[in-house]
N, C-alpha and C positions, 0 to 999 in steps of 0.2 A: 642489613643493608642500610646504609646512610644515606641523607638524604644527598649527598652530593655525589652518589654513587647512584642514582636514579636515574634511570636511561627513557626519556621520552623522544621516540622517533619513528618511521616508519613498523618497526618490527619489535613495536613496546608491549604489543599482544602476547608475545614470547618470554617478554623477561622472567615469567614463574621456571622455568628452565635453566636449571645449572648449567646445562651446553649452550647458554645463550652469555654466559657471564661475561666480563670486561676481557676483550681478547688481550689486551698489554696487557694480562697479567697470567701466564701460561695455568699457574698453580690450581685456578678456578674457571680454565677452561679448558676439557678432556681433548678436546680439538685441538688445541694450540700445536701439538706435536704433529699433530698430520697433515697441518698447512705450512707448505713452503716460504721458504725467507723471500719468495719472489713475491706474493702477495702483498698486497700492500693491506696496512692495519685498518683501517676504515672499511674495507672490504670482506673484511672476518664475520662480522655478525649480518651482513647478509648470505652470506654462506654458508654461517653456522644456521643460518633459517632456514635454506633450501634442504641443509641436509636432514634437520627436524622433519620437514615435511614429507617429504621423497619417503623418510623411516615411515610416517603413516600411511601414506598410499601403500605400501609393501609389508603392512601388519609387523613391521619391526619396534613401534615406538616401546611397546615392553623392556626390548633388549636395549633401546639405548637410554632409557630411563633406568637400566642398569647398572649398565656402563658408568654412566654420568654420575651415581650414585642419589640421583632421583629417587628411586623404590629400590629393594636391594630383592622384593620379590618379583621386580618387575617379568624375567624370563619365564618365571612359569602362568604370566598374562596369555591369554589365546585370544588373538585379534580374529573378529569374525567380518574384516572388510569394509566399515560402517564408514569409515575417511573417501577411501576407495569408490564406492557408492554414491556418497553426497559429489564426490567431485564427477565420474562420469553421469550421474543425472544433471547436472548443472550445466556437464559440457551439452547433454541434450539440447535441452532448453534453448541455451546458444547458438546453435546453430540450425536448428530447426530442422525440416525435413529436408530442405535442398538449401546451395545457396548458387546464385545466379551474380554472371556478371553484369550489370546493365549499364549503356554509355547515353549520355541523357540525348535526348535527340532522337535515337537509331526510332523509337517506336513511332513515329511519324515519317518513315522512309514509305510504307509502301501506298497511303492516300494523300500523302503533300510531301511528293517527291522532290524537296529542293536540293540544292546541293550542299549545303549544311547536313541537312537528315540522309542524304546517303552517306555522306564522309562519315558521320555516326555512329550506322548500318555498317560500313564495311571497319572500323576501330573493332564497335560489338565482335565482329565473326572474328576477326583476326586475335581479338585479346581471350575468345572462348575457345577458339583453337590451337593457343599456346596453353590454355587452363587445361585444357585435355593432353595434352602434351606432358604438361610439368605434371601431371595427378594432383592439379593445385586443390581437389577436396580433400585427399588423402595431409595432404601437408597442410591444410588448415586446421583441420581435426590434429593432426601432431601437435602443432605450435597452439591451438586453444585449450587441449588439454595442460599442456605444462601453464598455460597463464592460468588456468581456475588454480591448480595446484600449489602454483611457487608465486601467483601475482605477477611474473613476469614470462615473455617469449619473446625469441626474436628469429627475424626473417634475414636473410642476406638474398642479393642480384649478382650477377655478374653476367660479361658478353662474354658466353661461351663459342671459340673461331670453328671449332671440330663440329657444334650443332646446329650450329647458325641460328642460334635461339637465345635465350636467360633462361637458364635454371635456377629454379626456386628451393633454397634449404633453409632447414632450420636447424636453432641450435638450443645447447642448454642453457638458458640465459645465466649459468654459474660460470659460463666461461666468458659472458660481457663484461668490459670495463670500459666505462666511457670517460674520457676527460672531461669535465667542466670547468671553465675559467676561475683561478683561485679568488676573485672577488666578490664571490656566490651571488653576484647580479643577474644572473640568467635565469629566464622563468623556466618552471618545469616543463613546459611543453613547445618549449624549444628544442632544436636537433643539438647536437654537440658535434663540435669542429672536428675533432680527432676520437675515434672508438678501438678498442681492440679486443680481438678474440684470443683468450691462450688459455694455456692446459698442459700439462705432463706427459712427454708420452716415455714408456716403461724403458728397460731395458730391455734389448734383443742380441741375445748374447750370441746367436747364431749368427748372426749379420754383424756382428763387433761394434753394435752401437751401446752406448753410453745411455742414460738416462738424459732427456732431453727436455728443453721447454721451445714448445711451438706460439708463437706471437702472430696474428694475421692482424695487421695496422693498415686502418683507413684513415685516411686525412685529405683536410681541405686546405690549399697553399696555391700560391702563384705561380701562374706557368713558367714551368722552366723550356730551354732549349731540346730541342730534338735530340734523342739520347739511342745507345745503342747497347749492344753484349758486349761482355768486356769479363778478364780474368785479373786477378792478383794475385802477384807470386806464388802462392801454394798453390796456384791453380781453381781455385774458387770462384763462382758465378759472380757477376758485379754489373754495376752498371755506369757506364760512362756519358756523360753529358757532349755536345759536339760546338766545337764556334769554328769559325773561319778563321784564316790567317792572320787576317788585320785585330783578332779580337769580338768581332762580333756575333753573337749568337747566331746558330743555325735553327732556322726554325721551320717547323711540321708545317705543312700544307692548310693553307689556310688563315693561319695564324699572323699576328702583325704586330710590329717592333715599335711603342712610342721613342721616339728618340731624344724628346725630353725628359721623361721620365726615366727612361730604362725598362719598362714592363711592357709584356707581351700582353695579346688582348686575345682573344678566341671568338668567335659567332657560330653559338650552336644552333644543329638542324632544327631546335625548336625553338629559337627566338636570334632568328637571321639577323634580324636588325638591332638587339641588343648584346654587343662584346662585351668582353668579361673576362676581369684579368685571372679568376680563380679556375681551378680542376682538381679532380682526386686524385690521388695519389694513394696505389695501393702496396704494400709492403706484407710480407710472406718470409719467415726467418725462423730459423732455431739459434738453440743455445744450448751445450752441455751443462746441466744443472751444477757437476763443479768445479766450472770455471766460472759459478756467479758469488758472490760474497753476501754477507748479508744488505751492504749496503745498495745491493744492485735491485728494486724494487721495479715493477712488471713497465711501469710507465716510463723510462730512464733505462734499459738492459742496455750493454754497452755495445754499441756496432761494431768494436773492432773484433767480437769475438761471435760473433753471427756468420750465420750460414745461408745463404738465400736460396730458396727453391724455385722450380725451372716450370713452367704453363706448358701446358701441352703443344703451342706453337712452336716453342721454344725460347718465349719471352723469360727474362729474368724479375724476377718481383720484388725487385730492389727498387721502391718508388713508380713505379713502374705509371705513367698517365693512364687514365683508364678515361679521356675525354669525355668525362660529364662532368657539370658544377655541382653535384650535392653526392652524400656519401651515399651508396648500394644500400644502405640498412633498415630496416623494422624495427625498433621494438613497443612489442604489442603488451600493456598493460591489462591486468585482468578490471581492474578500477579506477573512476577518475582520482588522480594523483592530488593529495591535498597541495595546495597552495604555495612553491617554492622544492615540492618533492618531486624526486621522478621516478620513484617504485609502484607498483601495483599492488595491492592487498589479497590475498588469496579468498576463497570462499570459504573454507575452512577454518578462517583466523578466529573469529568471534565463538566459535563454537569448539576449540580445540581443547578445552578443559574439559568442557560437557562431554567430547570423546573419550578422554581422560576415564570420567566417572561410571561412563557405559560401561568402557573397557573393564576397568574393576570390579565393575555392580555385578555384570553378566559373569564373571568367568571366578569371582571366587570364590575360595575354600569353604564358605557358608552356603554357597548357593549350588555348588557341586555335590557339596558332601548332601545337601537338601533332598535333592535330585535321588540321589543314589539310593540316600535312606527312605523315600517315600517311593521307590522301585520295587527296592527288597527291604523291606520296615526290619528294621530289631525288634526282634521277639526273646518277652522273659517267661521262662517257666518257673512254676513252684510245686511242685510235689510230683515234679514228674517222675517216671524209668525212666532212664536213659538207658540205652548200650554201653555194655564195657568189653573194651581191648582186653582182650583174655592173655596177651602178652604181658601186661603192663598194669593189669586190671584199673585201669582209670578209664574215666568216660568218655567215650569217641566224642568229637564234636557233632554238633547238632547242626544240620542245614536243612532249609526250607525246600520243599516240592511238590508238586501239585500231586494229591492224595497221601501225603505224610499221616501218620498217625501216632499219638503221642499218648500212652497210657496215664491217668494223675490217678493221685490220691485223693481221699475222699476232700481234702483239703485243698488239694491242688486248684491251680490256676492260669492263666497263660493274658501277660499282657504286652499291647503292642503300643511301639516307641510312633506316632503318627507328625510328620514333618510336614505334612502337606500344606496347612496355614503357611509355614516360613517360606515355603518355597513360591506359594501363591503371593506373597509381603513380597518377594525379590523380584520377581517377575512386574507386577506393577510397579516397582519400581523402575528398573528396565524402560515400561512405556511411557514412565511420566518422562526418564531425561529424554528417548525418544524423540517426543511431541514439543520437549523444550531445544531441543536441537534443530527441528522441522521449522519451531517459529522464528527462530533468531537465526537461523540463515534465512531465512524467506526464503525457502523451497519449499515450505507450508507440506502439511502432512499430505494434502490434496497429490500436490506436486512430488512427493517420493512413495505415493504409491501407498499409505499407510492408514489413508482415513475410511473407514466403514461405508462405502455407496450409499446406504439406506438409511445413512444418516445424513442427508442431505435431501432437503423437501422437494428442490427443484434444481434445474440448470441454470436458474439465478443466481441461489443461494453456492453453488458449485462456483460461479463465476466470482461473487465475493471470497470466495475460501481461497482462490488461485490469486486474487487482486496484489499480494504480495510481491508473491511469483512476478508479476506483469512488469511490476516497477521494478524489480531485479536484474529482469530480463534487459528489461528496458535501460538501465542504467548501463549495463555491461555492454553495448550493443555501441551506447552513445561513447563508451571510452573509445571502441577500435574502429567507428565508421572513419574518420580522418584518417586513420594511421592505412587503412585499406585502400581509400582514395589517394593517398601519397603513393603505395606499394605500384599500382595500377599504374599510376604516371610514369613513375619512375622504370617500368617492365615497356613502357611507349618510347622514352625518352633514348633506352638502352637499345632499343630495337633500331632507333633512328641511327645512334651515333656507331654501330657496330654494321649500318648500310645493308641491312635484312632488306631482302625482298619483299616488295608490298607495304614495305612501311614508307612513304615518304614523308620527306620534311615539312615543320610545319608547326604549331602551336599543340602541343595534347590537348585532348579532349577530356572533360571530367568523367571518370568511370569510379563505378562505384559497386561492392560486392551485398548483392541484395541479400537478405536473411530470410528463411521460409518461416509460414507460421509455425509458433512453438508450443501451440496448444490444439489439442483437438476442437476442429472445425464441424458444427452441425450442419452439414453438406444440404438436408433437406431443409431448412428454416433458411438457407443459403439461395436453394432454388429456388424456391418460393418467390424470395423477396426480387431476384432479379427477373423472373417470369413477370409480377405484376409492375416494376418499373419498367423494361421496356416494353411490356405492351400496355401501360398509360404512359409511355412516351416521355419519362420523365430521367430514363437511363439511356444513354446509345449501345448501341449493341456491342459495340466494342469494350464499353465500362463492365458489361456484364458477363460478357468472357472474360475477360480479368478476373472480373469477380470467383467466379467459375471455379479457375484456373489457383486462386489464390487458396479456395473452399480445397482443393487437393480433386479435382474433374480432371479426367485422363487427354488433357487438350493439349496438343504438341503447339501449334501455332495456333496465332490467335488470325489471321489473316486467313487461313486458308478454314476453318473454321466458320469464321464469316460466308466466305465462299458457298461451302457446302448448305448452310444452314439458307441460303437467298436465293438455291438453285431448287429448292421447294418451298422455296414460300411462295405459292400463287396469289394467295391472297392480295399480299403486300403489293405484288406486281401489276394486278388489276387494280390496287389501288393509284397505285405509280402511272399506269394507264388514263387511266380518268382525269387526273389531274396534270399530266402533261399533253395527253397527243399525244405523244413522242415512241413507235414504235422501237426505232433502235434504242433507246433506253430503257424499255423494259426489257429485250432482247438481254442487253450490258447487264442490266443488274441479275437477271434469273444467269448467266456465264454462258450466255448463248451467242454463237457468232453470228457476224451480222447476216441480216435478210438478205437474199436473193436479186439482185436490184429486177431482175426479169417479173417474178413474180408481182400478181396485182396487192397491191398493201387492202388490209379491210377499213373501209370506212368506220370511225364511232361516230354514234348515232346521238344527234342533240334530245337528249328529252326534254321537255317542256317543263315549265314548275307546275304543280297540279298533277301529275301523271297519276301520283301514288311511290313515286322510286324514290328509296330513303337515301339518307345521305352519303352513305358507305357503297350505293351501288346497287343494292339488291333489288 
């Protein structure tokens, strides 16, 4: 390789991979034949990384290190899962034991009831009631595990009219293609104006379809005119734009005509008072794959030769308004994105050699045959009898059994072939790459489960060994809190503009998808600490149900909680006592209704100073 044939970019972790070579030049890429002339070339060697990767998680990379002409003994490689493992421990870690929606505000709804903190409170229930809905844990766990795996996942929204909800899916991110403005001035974490989703779908020779490419195009543009269904000659879906007689735009309810400029303007349910001449525009289309050429490239497929497909309404998804200003989409990187990039880096990248050398160390022909021979050792005789085939009169062969007996001559001998050294050499071998894979992902030996307990002095020294792990954790957590907080908005926004019930108009609220802890919690050194702050008064009780709660304490609510726990504390309530008078407040706080008014209230009794009565009462 030349140096001007050196590829430094996202996926320069990969370049030791013949399947990773210069996609324009087919000769030195095994792939080139099985990627369609609709792809575009810049998009080849992130595909040709997903599918690298995809072959590790499914113990195939043997076979494509075959293929590829990487190793030519690659297929008789035995994958024992180790890719596999690192990425679902990793997805652990990530997402902890729960993960929770929380809308900032709601936790102050039920002791400073203002009307902020209920609007909060009722976002919270309403956006945890659609998470229950969509099985938004089951689909976060889909879409995190492909981001540890390929670096990248993505989310899609949409107002679905049949559930009166947004449904939450995910995709393979080998089927994202986003446009970016060809003047590469846009920072990597920025949205992109135009995205699309497509893919191949097969031949169905029963149905007399053709081999197809499916396109789903979102984009950001100017409102147009109020539009309807509409056919073109062969009778195909379309969609027609509407003006009046004189020329002038018909426009949707709501909407409003500068008639200086010529653009319409919009006021969405969540910023009434700022118009906006932008909306999305969603687009849903096939194409017989040949009737494209090669010049017809994914970004550019020619509309005269598209098929538009029909929404369960009966909408046609030719452009079709989807009345919001930003595009339905996610996608969730596994890393922050260097500088100008907008990929993700897998968990797996840095260490994907070192799986390489597992793979080989563990599974070869030195270490099998080791195995075998230090099983059933090779044994030499000298001056044995053997048995003879009286057929053939040569000597049967000889096998090992327990109580064999072998007569020798006076000279005779018997010695044994002992492998056990090499095989004990391979094996530490084994745990050295192990331990070197453990440390350079930072999932630390601690963290996959591999480090000896009793070699560790204390649950200090335990927390040093995980400190890796933390900032790992930590790091991957800080790529997707944004992109969570966008998804959340955007599932408010949608709910607004599609006129759901219980959603009214109005500014979103910031909500945001809390992560549980990802390490185990010493639950008792947990209690401890929150028994002696609030009872030295240096925690409120509330901080310490959290705490509680956070420790993994079987606490549903933290409000009612409270409750229970002040409806026996007498204590606290004679002390409440004492220092106010105030019977119906002790009453309030033990969840007692109020007194009797008929009833005589008990006098408290002024003690004197000097009495002997300390200060707590007693």
């Amino acid at each position: 390789m030349g140096l001007r044939e050196l590829i430094t970019d996202v996926w320069s972790w990969l370049d030791y991979k013949p399947a990773m070579a210069d996609p324009r030049r087919p000769g030195r890429n095994a792939w080139a034949e099985l990627t369609s002339s609709w792809v575009p070339d810049e998009e080849l060697r992130r595909l040709a990384a997903y599918r690298l990767l995809a072959a590790y998680d499914s113990n195939q990379a043997g076979q494509v290190a075959a293929v590829t002409g990487d190793d030519d003994a690659g297929v008789e490689r035995r994958e024992l899962g180790d890719a596999s493992k690192l990425v679902d421990t990793a997805l652990g870690y990530l997402l902890g034991s729960e993960q929770t929606i929380s809308v900032a505000g709601a936790e102050h709804a039920d002791d400073e009831p203002t009307p902020q903190a209920v609007a909060a409170l009722a976002v919270q229930d309403r956006l945890r009631s659609w998470a229950e809905k969509e099985l938004v844990p089951l689909r976060v766990q889909q879409a995190e595990r492909s981001a540890i795996l390929l670096g990248d996942a993505v989310y899609t929204l949409a107002w679905e009219p049949g559930k009166d909800r947004v449904p939450l899916c995910t995709w393979d991110p080998g089927l994202y293609f986003p446009e970016w403005p060809e003047d590469g001035e846009q920072d990597g974490a920025e949205f992109p104006t135009r995205v699309h989703l497509a893919w191949e779908l097969p031949e169905d020779k029963r149905r007399g379809l053709k081999t197809r490419v499916r396109r789903v195009t979102y984009e950001l543009g100017p409102i147009a005119p109020a539009s309807r269904r509409s056919t073109v000659k062969d009778g195909s879906p379309t969609r027609e734009y509407l003006y009046a007689d004189d020329g002038a735009p018909v426009l949707v309810h709501g909407d409003a005509l500068n008639t200086d400029t010529g653009a319409i303007t919009r006021s969405y349910p969540w910023a009434p008072n700022r118009p906006t001449p932008w909306t999305c525009y969603l687009t849903d289309a096939e194409w017989n794959l040949e009737d494209l050429t090669h010049a017809d490239f994914l970004y550019d497929l020619p509309l005269s030769k598209a098929t538009y497909r029909i929404r369960s309404d009966g909408e046609v998804l030719d452009r079709l308004d989807l009345m919001v200003d930003f595009i339905p989409l996610i996608h969730i990187t596994n890393s922050i994105p260097a500088s100008g990039e907008h990929w993700g880096k897998p968990t797996v990248a840095t260490v994907l050699q070192a799986l390489d050398e597992l793979s080989a160390t563990d599974t070869d022909t030195d270490s099998s045959g080791a195995s075998a021979t230090t099983g059933s050792p090779i044994i030499g005789l000298a001056g044995a009898r053997l048995p003879i085939d009286r057929a053939t009169g040569q000597p049967l062969p000889v096998k090992v059994r327990a109580g064999t007996v072998w007569q020798l001559n006076d000279n005779g001998r018997m010695d044994v072939l002992n492998t056990a050294e090499q095989l004990a050499e391979l094996r530490a071998r084994v745990d050295h790459v192990l331990d070197r894979i453990a440390a350079n992902s930072r999932l630390t030996a601690a963290g996959l489960g591999t480090l000896d307990p009793t070699a560790l002095p204390s649950g200090y020294a335990l927390q040093l060994a995980l400190g890796p792990l933390d900032t790992l954790v930590a790091a991957m957590r800080l790529a997707r809190n944004h992109k969570y907080a966008v998804l959340l908005r955007m599932v408010q926004r949608l709910h607004q503009a599609g006129q759901a019930e219980g959603w009214p108009a109005g500014e979103s609220l910031p909500a945001r998808l809390m992560w549980g802890p990802h390490t185990p919690t010493d639950r008792a050194a947990v209690l401890d600490e929150v028994v002696k702050g609030v009872g030295a008064g240096v925690l409120s009780v509330e901080t310490g149900i959290r705490m509680l709660i956070d420790a993994g304490y079987p606490i549903d609510d933290v409000r009612e909680e409270i409750e229970r726990i002040q409806a026996r504390a007498f204590e606290a309530a004679a002390r409440l006592a004492d220092a106010t008078g105030d019977n119906a407040a002790v009453r309030e706080y033990l969840g007692l209704p109020p007194a009797d008014p008929e009833l005589t209230p008990v006098p408290l009794i002024d003690v004197p100073r000097g009495s002997g009565r300390t200060e707590d009462g007693a």
